[in-house]
N, C-alpha and C positions, 0 to 999 in steps of 0.2 A: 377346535379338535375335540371329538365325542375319548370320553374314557374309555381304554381297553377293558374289553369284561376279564373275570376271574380265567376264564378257559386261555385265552390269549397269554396270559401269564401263567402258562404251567399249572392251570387249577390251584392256584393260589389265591383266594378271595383278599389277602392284603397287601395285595399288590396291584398297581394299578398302571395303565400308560396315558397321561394325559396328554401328552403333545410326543412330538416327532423324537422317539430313543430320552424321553426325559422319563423320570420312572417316581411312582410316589408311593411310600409305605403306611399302612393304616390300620395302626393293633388295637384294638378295643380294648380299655383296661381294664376289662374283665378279664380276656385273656390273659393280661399283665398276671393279675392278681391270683387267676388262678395256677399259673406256672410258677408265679416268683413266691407265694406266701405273703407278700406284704407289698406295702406303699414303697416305689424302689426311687432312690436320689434321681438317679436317673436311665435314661432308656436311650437305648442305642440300638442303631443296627450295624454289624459288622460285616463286611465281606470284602473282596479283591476288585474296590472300586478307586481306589487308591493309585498316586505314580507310577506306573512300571506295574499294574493290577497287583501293587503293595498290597495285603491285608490291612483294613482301617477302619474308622468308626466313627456313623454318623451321628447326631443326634437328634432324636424323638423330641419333639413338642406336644406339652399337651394340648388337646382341641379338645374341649366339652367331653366324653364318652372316648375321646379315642386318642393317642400318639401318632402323629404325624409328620412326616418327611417328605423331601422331594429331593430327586437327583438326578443331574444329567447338563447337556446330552451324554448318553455313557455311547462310548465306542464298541464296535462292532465287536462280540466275540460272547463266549461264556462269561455269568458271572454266577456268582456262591454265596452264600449271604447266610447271615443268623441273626437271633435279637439278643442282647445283655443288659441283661439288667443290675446297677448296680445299688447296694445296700447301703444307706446308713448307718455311719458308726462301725463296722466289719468292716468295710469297702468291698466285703465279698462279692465276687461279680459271679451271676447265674443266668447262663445260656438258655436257652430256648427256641424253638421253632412254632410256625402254623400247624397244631395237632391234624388238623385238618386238609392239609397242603400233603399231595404223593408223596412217600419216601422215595429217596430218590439217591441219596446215597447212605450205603450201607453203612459202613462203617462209622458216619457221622451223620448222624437220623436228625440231628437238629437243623444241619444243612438245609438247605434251600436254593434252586436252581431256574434262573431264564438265561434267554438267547438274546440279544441283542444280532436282528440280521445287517447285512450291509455290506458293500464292495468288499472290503478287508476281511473278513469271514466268508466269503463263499466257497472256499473252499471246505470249511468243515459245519455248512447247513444240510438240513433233510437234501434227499436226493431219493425223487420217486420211487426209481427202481431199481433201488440199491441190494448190497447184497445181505445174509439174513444172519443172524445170531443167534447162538443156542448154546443152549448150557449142557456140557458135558458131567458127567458125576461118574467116577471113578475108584476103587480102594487101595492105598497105598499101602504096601506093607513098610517103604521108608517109615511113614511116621507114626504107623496101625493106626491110620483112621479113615475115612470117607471124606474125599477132597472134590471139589470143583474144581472147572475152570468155563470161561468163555470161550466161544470159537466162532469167528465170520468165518464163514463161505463166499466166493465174489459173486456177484453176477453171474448166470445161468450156468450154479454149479453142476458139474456131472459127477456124479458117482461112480459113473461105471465107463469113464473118459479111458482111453489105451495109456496115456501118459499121466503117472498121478503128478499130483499137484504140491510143487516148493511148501514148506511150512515155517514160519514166523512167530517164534516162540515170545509173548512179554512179559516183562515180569514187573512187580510194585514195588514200589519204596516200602521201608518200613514203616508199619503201622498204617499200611494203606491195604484195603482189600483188592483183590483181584478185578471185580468186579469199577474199580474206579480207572481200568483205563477208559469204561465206556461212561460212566456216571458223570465224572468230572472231565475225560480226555476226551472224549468226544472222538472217541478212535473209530466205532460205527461207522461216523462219517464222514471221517475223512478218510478211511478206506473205501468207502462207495462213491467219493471225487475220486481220489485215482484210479477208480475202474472206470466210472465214467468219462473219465477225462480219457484213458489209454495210458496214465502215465506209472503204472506200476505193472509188474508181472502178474496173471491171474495166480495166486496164493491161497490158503488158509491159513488164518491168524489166530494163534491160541494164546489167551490172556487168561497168565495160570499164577496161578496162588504161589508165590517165595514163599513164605513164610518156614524156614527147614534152613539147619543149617549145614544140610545134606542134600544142597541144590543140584548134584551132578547126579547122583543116585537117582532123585525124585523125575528129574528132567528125562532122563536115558531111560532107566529101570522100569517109569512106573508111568507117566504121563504119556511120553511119546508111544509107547506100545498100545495106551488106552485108547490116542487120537488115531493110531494107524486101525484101530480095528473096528473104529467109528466112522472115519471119514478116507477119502480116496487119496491121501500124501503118500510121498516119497520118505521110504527109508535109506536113498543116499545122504551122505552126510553134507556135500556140496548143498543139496536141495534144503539143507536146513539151515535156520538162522535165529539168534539171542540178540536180546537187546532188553533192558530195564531202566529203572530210574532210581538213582540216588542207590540203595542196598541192592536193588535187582541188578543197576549197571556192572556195581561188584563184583557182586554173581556170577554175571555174562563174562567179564573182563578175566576172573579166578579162571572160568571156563576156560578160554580164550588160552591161557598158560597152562592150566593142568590138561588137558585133556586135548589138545591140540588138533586141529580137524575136525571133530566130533560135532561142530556146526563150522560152516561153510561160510558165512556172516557172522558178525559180533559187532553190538552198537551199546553205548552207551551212554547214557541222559544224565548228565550231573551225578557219573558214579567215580567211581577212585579205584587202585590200586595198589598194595603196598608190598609187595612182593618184589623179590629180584627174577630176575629175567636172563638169562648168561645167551652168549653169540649161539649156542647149539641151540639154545631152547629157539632162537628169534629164528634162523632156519628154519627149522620146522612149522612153526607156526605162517613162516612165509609159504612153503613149499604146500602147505592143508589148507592155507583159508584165503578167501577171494577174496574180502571188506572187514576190515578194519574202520570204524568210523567213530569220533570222540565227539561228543555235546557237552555245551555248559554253557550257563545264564551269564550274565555278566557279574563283574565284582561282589553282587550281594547276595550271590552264589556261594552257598558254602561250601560247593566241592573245585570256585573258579581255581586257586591256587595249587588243591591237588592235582588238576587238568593240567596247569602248568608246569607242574612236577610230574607229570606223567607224560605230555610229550617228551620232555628231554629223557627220560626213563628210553621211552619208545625209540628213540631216535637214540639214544648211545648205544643201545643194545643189538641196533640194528632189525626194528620190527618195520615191516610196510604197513604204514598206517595212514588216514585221514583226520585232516580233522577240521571241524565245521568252524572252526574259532570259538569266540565267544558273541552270544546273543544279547545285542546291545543293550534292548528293550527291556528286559526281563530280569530275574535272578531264579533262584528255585523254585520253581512254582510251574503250575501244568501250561499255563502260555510257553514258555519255553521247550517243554516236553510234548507239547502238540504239535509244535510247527519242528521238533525235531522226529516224530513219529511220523509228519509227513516229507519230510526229506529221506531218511534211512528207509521207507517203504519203498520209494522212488528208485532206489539206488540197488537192492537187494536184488536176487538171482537176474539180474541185469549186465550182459558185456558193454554197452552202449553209453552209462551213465558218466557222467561228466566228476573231476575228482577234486573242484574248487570248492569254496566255499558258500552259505547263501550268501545272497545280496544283502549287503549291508554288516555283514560280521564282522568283528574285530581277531585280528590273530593275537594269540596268547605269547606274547612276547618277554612277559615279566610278572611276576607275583606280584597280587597288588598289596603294599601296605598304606595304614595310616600312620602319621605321626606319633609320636611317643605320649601320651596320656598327660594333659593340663599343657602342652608345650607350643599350642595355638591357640586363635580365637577360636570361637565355634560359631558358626557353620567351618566344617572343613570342606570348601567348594573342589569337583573337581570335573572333569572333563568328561562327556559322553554323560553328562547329568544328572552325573551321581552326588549326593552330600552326605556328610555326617555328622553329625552331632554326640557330645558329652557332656555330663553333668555334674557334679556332688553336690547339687540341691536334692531336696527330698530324700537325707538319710533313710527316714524309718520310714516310707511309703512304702506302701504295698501296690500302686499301678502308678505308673507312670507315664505319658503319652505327650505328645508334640501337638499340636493344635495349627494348623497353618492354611491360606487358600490353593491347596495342591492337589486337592478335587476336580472333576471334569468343570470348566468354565469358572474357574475362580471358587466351586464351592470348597465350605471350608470342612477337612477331613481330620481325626483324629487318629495318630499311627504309635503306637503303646513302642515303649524302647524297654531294654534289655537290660536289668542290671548286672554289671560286669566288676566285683569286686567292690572297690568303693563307690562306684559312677555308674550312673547310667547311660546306654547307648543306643546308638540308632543309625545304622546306614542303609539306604535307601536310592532308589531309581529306575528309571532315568525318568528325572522331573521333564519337563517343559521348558523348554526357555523362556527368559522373563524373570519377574521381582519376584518374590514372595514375605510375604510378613509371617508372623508364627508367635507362639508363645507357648511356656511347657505347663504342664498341667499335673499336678502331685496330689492323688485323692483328693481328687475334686476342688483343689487348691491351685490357681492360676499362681507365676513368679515370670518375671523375666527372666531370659537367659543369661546369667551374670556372664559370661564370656564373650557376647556378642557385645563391642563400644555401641552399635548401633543405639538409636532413641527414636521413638514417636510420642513427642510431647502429651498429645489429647490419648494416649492407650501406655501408660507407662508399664504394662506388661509384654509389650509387643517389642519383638526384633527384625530386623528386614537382611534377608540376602538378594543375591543377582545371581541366576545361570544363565550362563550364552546356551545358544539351541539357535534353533527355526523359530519362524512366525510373528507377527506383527512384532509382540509385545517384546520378544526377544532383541529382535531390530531395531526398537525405538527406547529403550529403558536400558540400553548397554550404555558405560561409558565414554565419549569419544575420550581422543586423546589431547591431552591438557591442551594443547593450542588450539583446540577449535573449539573448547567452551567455553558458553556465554560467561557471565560473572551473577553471582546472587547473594546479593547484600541487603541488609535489613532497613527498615522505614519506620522510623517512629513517629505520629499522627496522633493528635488530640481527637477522642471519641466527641463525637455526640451524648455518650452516654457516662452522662456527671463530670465530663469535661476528663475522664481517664486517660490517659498515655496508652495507648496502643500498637503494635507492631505489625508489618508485614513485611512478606517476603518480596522482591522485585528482582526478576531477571533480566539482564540486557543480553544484547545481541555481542557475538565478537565485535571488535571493533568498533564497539559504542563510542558513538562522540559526543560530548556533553554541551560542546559547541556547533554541533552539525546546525547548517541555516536550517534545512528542513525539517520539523518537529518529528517524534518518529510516532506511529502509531500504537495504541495502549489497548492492552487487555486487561480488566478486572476480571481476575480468577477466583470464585468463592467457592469455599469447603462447606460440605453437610454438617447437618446435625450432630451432636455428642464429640465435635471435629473441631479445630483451630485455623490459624492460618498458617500454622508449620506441616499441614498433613500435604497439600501436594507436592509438597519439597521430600518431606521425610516417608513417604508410601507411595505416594502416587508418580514418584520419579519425576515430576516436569520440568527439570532442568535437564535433564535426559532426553527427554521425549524434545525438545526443544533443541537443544544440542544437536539431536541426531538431524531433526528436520531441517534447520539450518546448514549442517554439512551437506544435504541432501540436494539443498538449492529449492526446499519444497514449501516455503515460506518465507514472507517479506520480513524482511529487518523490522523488529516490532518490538517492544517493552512491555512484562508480564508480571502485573500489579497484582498478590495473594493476600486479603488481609483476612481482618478478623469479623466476621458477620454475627457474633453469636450476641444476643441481648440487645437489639439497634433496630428502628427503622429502617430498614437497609435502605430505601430509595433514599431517604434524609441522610442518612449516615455516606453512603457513595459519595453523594452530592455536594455535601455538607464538608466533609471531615478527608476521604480517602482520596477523589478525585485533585482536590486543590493541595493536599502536598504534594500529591503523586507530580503536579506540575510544576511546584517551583521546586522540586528535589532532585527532577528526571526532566531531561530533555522531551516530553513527549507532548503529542497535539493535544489542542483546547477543541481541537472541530470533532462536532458528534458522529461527522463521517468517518473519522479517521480513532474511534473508539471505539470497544466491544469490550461487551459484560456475558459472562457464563458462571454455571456452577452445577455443583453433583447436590442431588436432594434436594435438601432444604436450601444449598448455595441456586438449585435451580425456581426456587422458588424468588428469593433476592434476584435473581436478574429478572426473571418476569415480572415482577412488582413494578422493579425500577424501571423498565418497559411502559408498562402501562402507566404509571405517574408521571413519566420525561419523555415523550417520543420525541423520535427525533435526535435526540442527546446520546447515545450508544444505536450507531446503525447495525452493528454485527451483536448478535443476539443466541444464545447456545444453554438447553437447557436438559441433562442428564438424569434419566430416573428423573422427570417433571412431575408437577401435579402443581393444582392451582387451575381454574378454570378464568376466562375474561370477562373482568368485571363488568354490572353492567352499563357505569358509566364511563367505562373507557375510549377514548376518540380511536375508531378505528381509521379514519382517513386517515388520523395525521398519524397514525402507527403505521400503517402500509407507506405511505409517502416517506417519512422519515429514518425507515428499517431498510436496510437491502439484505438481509439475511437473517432469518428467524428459525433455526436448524434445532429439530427435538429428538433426543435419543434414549433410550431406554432398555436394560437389559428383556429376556423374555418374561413367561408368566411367571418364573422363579423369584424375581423382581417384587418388593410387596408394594412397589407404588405401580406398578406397571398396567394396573388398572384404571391410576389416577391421570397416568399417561396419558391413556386412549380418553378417557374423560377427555382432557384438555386438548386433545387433538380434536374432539369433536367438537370442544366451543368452539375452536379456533375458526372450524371447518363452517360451524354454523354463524358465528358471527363475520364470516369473510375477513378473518385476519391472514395476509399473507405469509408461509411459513412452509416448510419441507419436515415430512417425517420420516426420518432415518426408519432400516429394515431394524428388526428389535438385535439386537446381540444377545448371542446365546450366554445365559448367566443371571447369578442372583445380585442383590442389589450390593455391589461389590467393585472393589478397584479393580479388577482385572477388564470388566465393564466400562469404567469408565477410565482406564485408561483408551480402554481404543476409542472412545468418545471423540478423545482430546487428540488423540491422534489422528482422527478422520475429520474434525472439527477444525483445526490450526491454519490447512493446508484454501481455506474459503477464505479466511478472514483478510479485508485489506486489499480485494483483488475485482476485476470486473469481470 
């Protein structure tokens, strides 16, 4: 795949597209240097690439002349991005952007903006012949000064139409300009889908400056008269409609109570309300207003519980209202506020529109809380894939952040928490289904998370939780329930190396028999580099992933030999030391047919060694993120004669062996070694990788 040029990227020169939605970043540190003043610990780039388009942060390596990144694949949608640098010593952290890159939003000029296209955005990509934006400029005597706002017009507006045209007032959050429903909301265009789609009323959308805490004056007085003697709207009050986000919802919502009728529609995006409401007021507001319509993100939403507090408001008071629930995906943030700006668009001066929920929402049932502060472990897992975390590690830290592979494809993302008091905090979602591992990070100081019992022996900063969700990993790395798991108990083995005591892990099947006549079949499972033989138990879940496949009926009853590869011969060391306890300790077979060797990395390097030195001796063969080319005195007949499956897998170009891969796929290819090459998996050279290795891998072994 040729790199995307600068133009493709938003005229961004440090940013690049090397493969399909994977994205690389590339700061010359000079730039560094010249925005930051000095040599910076280290370089990051932050934006909403993160769970749930969390804000998080990646980190820059340096490469000769420049800092370097890669991430992906990211999913379809906007993303936001900036670079931080942080200091030595200070831990001051100083933002920054490509001086050179369009501004692109106002309000925060460091920002930085691409599009990710694809099925699940097309609703708010370009759209040829959409309709046109222009900036109104106006003088208010509300606030005595000279105000803007935005205004679409739809498709083949008329000016001089007999019937003017419904108007759609939006307003911003605090501390957001006017200007960012288009910047970052991408409201352009998803108003020129639903004109082209047919699915909204032709309208005019005026995206006007809150900032006034005289939003009723500004709106009625001063804006709406400016837009009627600019553009062709309706001065009935039906024909007009509010809607903002977070302090604009307010707005619309105060509206909505004080002024009753005065727009025809009222939506609100993660806004609140804190007013009383009495039976006569909710009359009236029934009797003047068509739609009623409430948004909010899910739990790490900060206005989800005021929303909850404001349906029952709404509803004892007796107001007709809607409400979209809660959006699963999301918390505050413009994913949420976009695809609620394409719902409430849909719905407004419309009789027709339907008065349920989107697809997939949750209703607001209850206030979400957490537990009481130190009164669980931490992770606090919870449902729809939310977690959170706390700390009082790192008193006197000035940043704090979580470290984990909760990045697209297993990359690993950094998400800054909160301190709250004495602790520090962090809730977040909705992750992914699946394991993840993490560790916290206190100025640039790695600890475990002393609340989590969890352990991984070879990374003793690291902790592991589990979210249920979708998808492979989710499926295969959940716990079954205790009667249907295998057992995994420990094997101590005299090394080869100095005659050491050594241990591995061994899984057996439910209903292992240790007297079965029929030997059962053995897999040697080896760990990578800088790795033990505790990591596929303690990260890479394979008594899970085992578990699962087992209840599944989706592999033969087999025995899963984990030791320790590091320092050893391995083909000596297997041969020598692992295989012959493995047999008088475990019931399993001495025949080479009825054994298989794999491993991640460097463990894939160990099985291919022992390949080429034994053929014959291990028929089932599996190597992850490989490298290692075919020796050239290695007997390929009796490698093909004595293998029945030689299976290579490897994440994509993110992968840093993934080149060493395709090397060894092409010895293989050139010296006619028989073998299958797996499609690459999208991801860097990581357990989420190779978990689905082993998951696509288990289901070959032991079978014709």
């Amino acid at each position: 795949m040729q790199p995307a040029t600068a133009a493709d990227i938003s005229g961004d020169s440090w940013v690049s597209r090397p493969g399909d939605d994977i994205y690389r970043f590339t700061v010359p540190n000079s730039a560094v240097l010249e925005a930051v003043g000095t040599a910076p610990a280290t370089l990051r780039v932050e934006g909403n690439f993160g769970p749930g388009h969390e804000w998080s942060l990646l980190n820059l390596d340096r490469s000769g002349d420049n800092w370097v990144a890669t991430l992906g694949p990211l999913e379809p949608g906007l993303y936001y991005f900036q670079y931080e640098a942080t200091i030595a010593g200070t831990e001051e952290e100083i933002n920054f952007g490509n001086p050179a890159a369009p501004q692109v939003v106002t309000a925060q000029p460091e920002l930085s903006t691409f599009f990710v296209a694809g099925e699940e955005s097309d609703w708010m990509a370009e759209v040829a012949a959409g309709g046109t934006l222009s900036t109104l400029n106006y003088h208010s005597a509300v606030t005595d000064s000279d105000r803007a706002a935005q205004v679409w017009t739809p498709p083949g507006y008329d000016a001089n139409r007999a019937e003017p045209y419904p108007v759609l007032f939006l307003l911003p959050d605090e501390g957001q300009s006017y200007k960012e429903w288009t910047e970052l909301g991408r409201a352009t265009q998803i108003l020129d889908n639903l004109a082209a789609d047919g699915a909204m009323e032709p309208m005019v959308v005026v995206m006007a400056d809150g900032d006034t805490d005289k939003i009723k004056q500004e709106l009625l007085n001063e804006l709406a008269p400016a837009v009627r003697s600019e553009y062709r709207v309706s001065a009935d009050a039906a024909d007009r409609a509010v809607a903002g986000i977070g302090r604009g919802g307010t707005q619309a919502l105060d509206l909505l109570v004080s002024d009753a009728g005065k727009f025809g529609s009222v939506g609100s995006f993660s806004g609140s309300f804190e007013g009383k409401i009495s039976k006569g007021k909710a009359k009236q507001i029934n009797s003047r207003t068509d739609l009623v319509r409430l948004y909010t993100g899910n739990v790490t939403d900060d206005s989800y519980n005021d929303n909850v507090a404001l349906t029952a408001k709404l509803e004892g008071a007796g107001v007709e209202f809607e409400s979209d629930g809660s959006n699963p995906d999301h918390g505050d943030i413009w994913e949420t506020w976009q695809e609620a700006l394409r719902d409430f668009a849909s719905r407004v001066f419309r009789e027709d529109a339907d008065h349920g929920m989107s697809d997939g929402h949750l209703a607001l049932d209850a206030e979400h809380t957490l537990p009481a502060p130190g009164t669980t472990p931490t992770p606090w897992v919870e449902e729809n894939g939310v977690v959170s975390f706390e700390t009082t590690q790192f008193p006197d830290a000035k940043n704090v952040n979580i470290w984990a592979n909760w990045g697209p494809s297993g990359n690993w993302l950094r998400i800054p928490m909160v301190r709250e008091g004495d602790r520090w905090t962090l809730t977040l979602g909705a992750l992914d289904g699946g394991s993840y591992y993490y560790r916290l990070t206190g100025d640039r100081v790695n600890e475990k998370d002393s609340g989590n019992p969890t352990v991984v022996n070879s990374e003793p900063t690291w902790s592991t939780f589990y979210m249920a969700g979708e998808g492979v990993r989710a499926e295969y790395t959940k716990d079954v329930v205790p009667e249907q798991r295998g057992a995994v108990t420990t094997m101590d083995y005299t090394s080869t190396a100095a005659g050491a005591t050594r241990q591995a892990y061994v899984w057996t099947p439910p209903g292992y028999d240790a007297d079965r006549a029929e030997a059962y079949p053995v897999l040697y499972l080896q760990h990578g580099g800088g790795q033990t033989w505790s990591d596929w138990i303690q990260v890479g879940r394979a008594a899970q992933i085992l578990d699962n496949h087992y209840a599944n009926g989706t592999i033969v009853p087999m025995v899963v030999v984990m030791a320790n590869g590091n320092g050893v011969n391995f083909p000596n060391e297997i041969t020598q030391a692992i295989v012959p306890t493995a047999e008088v300790s475990y019931n399993v077979s001495s025949d080479g047919a009825d054994r298989a060797v794999a491993g991640l990395s460097m463990g894939s390097g160990h099985a291919l060694s022992t390949l080429w030195a034994h053929p014959g001796e291990f028929a089932y063969v599996g190597a992850f993120s490989a490298f290692g080319n075919v020796p050239s005195d290695a007997d390929v007949a009796a490698i093909n004669e004595g293998t029945k499956l030689l299976s290579i897998y490897t994440g994509d170009f993110q992968d840093f062996t993934y080149q060493n891969t395709l090397s060894l796929v092409g010895s293989l290819n050139a010296r006619g070694v028989n073998h299958e090459f797996n499609t690459p998996i999208p991801g860097p050279h990581s357990w989420d990788v190779w978990q689905k290795a082993i998951i696509d891998f288990l289901p070959k072994l032991f079978t014709e």
